[in-house]
MARNU-108011 format. One record per residue (C-alpha): x, y, z; residue number from 1. Coordinates in steps of 0.02 Angstrom, whole numbers. Example, Ala and Ser with C-alpha at 12.3 -4.5 7.8 and 13.67 -1.06 7.14 Angstrom:
# residues 2
615_-225_390_1;
684_-53_357_2;
***
This chain:
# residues 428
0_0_0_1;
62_177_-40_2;
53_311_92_3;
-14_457_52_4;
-19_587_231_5;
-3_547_399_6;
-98_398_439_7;
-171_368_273_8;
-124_220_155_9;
-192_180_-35_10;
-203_1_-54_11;
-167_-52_-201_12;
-280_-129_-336_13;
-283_-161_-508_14;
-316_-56_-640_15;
-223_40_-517_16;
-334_183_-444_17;
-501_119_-521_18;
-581_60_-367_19;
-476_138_-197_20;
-488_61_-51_21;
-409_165_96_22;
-322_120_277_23;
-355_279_406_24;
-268_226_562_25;
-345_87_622_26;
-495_125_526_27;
-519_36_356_28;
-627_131_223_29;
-724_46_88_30;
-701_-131_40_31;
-702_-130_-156_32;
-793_-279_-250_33;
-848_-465_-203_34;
-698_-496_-280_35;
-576_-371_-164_36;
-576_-462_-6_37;
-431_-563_-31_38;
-318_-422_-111_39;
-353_-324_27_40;
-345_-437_185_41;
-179_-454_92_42;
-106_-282_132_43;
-183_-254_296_44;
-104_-420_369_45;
-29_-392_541_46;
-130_-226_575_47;
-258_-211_710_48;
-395_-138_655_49;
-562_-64_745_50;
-675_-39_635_51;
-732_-40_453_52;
-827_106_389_53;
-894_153_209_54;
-905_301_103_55;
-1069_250_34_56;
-1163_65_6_57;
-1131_35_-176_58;
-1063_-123_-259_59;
-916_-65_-296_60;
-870_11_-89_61;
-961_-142_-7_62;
-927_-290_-107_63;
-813_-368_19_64;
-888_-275_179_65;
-982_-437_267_66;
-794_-553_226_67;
-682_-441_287_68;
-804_-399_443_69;
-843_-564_464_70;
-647_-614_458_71;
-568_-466_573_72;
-734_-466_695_73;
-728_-304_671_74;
-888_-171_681_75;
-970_-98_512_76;
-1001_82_513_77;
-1083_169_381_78;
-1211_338_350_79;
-1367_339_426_80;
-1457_352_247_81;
-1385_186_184_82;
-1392_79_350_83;
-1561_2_262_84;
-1471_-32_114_85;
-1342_-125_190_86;
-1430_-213_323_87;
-1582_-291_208_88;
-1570_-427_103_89;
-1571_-362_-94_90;
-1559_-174_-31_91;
-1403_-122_-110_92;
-1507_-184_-266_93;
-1666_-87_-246_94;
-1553_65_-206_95;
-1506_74_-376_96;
-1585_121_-532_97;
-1649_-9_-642_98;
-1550_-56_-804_99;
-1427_-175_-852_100;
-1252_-98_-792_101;
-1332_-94_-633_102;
-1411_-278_-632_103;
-1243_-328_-698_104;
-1155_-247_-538_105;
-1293_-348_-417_106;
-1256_-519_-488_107;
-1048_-496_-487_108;
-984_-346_-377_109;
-1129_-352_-223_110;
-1074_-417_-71_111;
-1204_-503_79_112;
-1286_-380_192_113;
-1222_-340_355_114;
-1262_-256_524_115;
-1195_-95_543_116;
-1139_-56_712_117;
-1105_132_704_118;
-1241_241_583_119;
-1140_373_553_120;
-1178_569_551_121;
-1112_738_533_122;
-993_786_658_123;
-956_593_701_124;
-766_562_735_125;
-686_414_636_126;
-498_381_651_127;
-471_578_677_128;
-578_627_525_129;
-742_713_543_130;
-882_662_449_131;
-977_755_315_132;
-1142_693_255_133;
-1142_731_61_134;
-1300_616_-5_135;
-1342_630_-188_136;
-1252_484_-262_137;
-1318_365_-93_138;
-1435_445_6_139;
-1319_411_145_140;
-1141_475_73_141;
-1021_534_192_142;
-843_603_161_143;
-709_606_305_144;
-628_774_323_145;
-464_816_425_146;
-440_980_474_147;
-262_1001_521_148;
-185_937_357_149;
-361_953_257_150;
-366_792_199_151;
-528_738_110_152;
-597_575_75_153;
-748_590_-19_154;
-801_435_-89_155;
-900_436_-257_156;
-961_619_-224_157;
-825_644_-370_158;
-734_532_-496_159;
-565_583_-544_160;
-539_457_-681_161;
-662_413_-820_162;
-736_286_-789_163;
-764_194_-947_164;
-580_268_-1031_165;
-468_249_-877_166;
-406_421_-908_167;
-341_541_-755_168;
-465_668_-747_169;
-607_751_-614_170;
-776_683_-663_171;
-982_693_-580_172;
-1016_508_-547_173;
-1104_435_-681_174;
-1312_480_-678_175;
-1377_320_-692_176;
-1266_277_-526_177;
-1315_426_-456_178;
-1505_433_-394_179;
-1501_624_-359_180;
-1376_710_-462_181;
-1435_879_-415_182;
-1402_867_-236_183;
-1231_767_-255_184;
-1154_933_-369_185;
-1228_1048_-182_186;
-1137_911_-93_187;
-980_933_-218_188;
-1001_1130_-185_189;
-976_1089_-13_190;
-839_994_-12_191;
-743_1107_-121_192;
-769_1239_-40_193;
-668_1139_101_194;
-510_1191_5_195;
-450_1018_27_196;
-256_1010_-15_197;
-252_794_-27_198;
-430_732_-103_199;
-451_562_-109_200;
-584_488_-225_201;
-682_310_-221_202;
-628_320_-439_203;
-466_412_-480_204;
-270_463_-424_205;
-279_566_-276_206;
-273_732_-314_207;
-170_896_-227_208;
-247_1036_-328_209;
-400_1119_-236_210;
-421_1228_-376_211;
-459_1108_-497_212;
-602_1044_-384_213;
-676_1219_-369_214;
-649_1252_-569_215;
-761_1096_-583_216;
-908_1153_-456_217;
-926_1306_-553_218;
-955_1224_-704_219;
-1093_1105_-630_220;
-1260_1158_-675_221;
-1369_1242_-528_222;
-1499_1196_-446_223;
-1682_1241_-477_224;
-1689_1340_-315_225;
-1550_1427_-341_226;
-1601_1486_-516_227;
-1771_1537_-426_228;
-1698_1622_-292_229;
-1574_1742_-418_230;
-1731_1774_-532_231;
-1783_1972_-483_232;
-1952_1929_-578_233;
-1976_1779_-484_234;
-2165_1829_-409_235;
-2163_1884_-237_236;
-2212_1765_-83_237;
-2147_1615_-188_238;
-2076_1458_-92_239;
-1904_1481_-108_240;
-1830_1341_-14_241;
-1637_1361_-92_242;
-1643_1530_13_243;
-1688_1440_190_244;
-1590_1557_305_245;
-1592_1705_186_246;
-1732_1784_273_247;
-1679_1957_349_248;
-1511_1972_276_249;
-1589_2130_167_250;
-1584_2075_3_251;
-1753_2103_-62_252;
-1737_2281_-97_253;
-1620_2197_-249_254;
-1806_2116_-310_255;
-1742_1950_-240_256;
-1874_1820_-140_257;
-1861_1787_23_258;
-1943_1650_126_259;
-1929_1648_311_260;
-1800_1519_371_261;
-1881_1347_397_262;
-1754_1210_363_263;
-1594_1183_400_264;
-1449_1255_271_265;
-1267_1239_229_266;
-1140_1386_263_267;
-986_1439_203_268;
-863_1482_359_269;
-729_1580_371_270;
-616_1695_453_271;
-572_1876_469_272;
-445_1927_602_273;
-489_1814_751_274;
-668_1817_720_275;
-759_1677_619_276;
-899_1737_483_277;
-1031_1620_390_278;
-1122_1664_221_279;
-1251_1546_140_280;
-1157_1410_18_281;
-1304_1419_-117_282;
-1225_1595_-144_283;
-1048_1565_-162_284;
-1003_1524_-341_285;
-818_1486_-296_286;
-652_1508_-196_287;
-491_1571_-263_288;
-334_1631_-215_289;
-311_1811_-208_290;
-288_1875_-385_291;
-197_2049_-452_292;
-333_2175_-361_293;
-352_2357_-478_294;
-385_2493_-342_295;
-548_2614_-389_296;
-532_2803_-333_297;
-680_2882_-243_298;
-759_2705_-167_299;
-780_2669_29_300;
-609_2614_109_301;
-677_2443_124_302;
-692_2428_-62_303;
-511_2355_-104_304;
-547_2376_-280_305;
-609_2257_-424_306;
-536_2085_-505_307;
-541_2027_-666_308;
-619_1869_-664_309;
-595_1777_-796_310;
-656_1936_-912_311;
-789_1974_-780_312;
-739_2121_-668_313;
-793_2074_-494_314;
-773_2209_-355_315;
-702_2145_-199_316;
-725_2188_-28_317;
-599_2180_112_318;
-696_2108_246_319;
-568_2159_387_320;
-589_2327_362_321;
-767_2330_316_322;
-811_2220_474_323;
-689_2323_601_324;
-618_2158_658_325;
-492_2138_780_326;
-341_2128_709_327;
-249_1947_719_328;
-149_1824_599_329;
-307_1674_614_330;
-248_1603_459_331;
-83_1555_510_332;
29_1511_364_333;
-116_1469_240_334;
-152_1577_106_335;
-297_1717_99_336;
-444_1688_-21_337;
-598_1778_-107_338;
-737_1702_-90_339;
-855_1753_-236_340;
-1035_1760_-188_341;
-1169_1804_-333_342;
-1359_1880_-295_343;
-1468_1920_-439_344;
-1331_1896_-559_345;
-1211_2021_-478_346;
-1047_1947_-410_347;
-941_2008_-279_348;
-790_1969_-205_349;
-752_1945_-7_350;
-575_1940_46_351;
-553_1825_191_352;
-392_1774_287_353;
-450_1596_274_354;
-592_1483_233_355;
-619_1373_373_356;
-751_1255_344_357;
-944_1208_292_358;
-1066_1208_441_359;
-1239_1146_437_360;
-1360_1275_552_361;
-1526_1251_606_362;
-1645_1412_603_363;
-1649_1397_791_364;
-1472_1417_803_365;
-1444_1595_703_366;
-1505_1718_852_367;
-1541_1905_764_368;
-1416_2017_792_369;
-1459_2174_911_370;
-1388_2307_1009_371;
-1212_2300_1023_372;
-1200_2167_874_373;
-1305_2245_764_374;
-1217_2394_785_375;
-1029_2309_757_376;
-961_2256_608_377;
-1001_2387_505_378;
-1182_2339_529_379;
-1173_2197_426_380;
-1212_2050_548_381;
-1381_1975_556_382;
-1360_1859_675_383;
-1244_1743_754_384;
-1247_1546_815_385;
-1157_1448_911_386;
-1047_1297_852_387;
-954_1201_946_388;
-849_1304_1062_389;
-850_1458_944_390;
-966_1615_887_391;
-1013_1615_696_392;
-1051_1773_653_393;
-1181_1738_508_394;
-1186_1918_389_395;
-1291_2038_311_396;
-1270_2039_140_397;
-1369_2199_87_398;
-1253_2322_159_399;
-1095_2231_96_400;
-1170_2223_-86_401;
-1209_2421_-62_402;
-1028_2447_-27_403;
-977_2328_-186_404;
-1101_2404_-289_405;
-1036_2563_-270_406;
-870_2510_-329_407;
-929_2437_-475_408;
-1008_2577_-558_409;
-853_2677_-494_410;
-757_2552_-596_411;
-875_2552_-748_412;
-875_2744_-762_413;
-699_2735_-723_414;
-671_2611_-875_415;
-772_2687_-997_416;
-674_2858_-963_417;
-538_2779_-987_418;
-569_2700_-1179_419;
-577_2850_-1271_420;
-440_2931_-1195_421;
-344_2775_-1251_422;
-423_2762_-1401_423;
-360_2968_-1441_424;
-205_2929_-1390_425;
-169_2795_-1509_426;
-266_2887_-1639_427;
-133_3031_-1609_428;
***
């Protein structure tokens, strides 16, 4: 087996990297085919292991599950959604869409059902990874996540081969493996947002590039809600449900619908100074490093200027002047980003000292901001919520696109001033 970070070994297989089986401390993660178990009770010989967990029930993750449980006496842990599936007799069948590929997959690659001893969820601790619940491909997906060397395994959420080629290359899983394709690309948008730096995939070579994995999420198409939610003529009092927790954070004066917050949501955290901040993930369209920033005269001093976006200019704010933070180095030696967020087609850059992480809140956790929060950070918190051991400090969009706004049209104007003075100058 190859190691690839502390504590985490690629066993090996063959075609090599087509279906990954991975050793996490004393954890091991997915069990391949039928066909696996003896290649990989092979390499794990003479380790003590404590448990076997999966990525997701598939044919192809928990072929050799029940043998190598049944072998080690060891305890099966998988997501809550897919316990049924791997407990009941034909269930990893009847959890996949009908057709011959998949009936082809029952008769040779399915392994024997088996009890699961641990139904995992988010926040669960396995091996020192946390665990995300990502369900789209499996209702009951979960990727392991390590925060101090951000290390991702994420299962079948992406490929990063082709799967019928062999070729290196990031991938969505397949549609007629996947049962819910929309809501696997939000639980890809999650993940990347993670900024992993090692991803390792169920299908594909590891990969160290977290900027290929965002490049990819922004491609993905989006989902129904969120094209209803960025529609200004979307008619008013509509059930958004992509905007859950988007109630109150000011945005309807841009002709945007707004739903009161009802169900739980996915957010985007990072952090400014020593403070941690939270916007809603359904607006961030993706995470890069901080690019070649033009300053714009005559624009708020939080307005660092605008970006050129791939042809787009994109203002961007500074959110650690713009917030009044307290001042402190909380990214340590990573990298700052800007985290583009779009709203009714208008995108705007915030510059963050790091992203952190993507938190799941419940409405009952976001308290509304008042007195002496409301009146911090420039005015732009709406609430905050408690996670963990730590304040989130969950922000107002309206006033922050005000400020970006503003530089925008400085920049336009500023731009348009600009070509025919050029345009003299070269006619001269």
């Amino acid at each position: 087996m190859r190691q690839l970070a502390d504590g985490v070994y690629l066993l090996r297989g063959f075609p090599p990297n087509a279906i990954n089986v991975y050793l996490v401390g004393d954890v091991l993660i997915d069990a391949a085919t039928r066909q696996g178990e003896r290649r990989i009770l092979r390499q794990i010989r003479g380790r003590a292991l404590a448990a076997h967990a999966l990525t997701h029930a598939h044919p192809d993750h928990q072929g050799a599950s029940h043998a190598i449980c049944e072998r080690l006496q060891i305890p099966l842990w998988c997501g809550r959604g897919d316990v049924a599936a791997m407990e009941t007799p034909g269930g990893i069948s009847n959890s996949q869409a009908p057709g011959w590929l998949n009936r082809l997959q029952t008769r040779y690659w399915t392994g024997p059902p088996h009890p699961v001893a641990r139904a995992l969820a988010a926040g669960d601790e396995v091996a020192g990874f946390t665990v995300l619940e990502c369900p789209g491909h499996s209702p009951g997906h979960v990727a392991y996540w390590r925060e101090s060397d951000r290390v991702l395994i994420l299962g079948d959420v992406l490929n990063n081969m082709n799967l019928i080629t062999g070729v290196p290359g990031l991938h969505e899983p397949p549609a007629v493996f996947t049962p819910d394709p929309a809501r696997n690309r939000e639980s890809a948008r999650r993940l990347a947002a993670l900024e992993p730096a090692l991803c390792c995939f169920g299908h594909g070579p590891p990969l160290r590039d977290p900027q290929k994995l965002a490049d990819l999420t922004v491609t993905m198409p989006q989902p129904k809600g969120w094209q209803q939610y960025n529609n200004p003529n979307f008619a008013p009092g509509t059930q958004v449900i992509a905007a859950s927790v988007m109630a109150g954070l000011g945005i309807a004066a841009l002709g945007l619908v707004v739903v009161p917050p009802c169900v739980t949501a996915w957010m985007v955290a990072f952090t400014v100074g020593v403070e941690s901040f939270a916007v809603p993930i359904e607006l961030v369209r993706e995470i890069v490093r901080v690019p070649a920033i033009t300053p714009v005269p005559d624009v708020p001093a939080a307005v660092e200027g605008v970006m050129n976006l791939r042809g787009r200019i994109v203002p961007v704010l500074n959110l650690r002047a713009c917030l009044a933070v307290m001042s402190g180095d909380s990214a340590g030696a990573r990298p700052e980003r800007v985290v583009v967020i779009e709203i009714a087609g208008r995108r705007v850059g915030l510059r963050v000292d790091a992203v952190s992480e993507v938190v799941k809140l419940a409405p009952e956790q976001i308290q509304r901001a008042h007195g002496l929060l409301l009146s911090s950070h420039g005015g732009c918190a709406y609430g905050i919520a408690q996670v963990a051991d730590r304040l989130i400090v969950v922000l107002d969009l309206e006033l922050l696109l005000q400020h970006a706004m503003r530089a925008r049209n400085h920049a336009e104007r500023h731009v348009a001033r600009a070509e025919p003075e050029s345009g003299q100058a070269t006619g001269a």
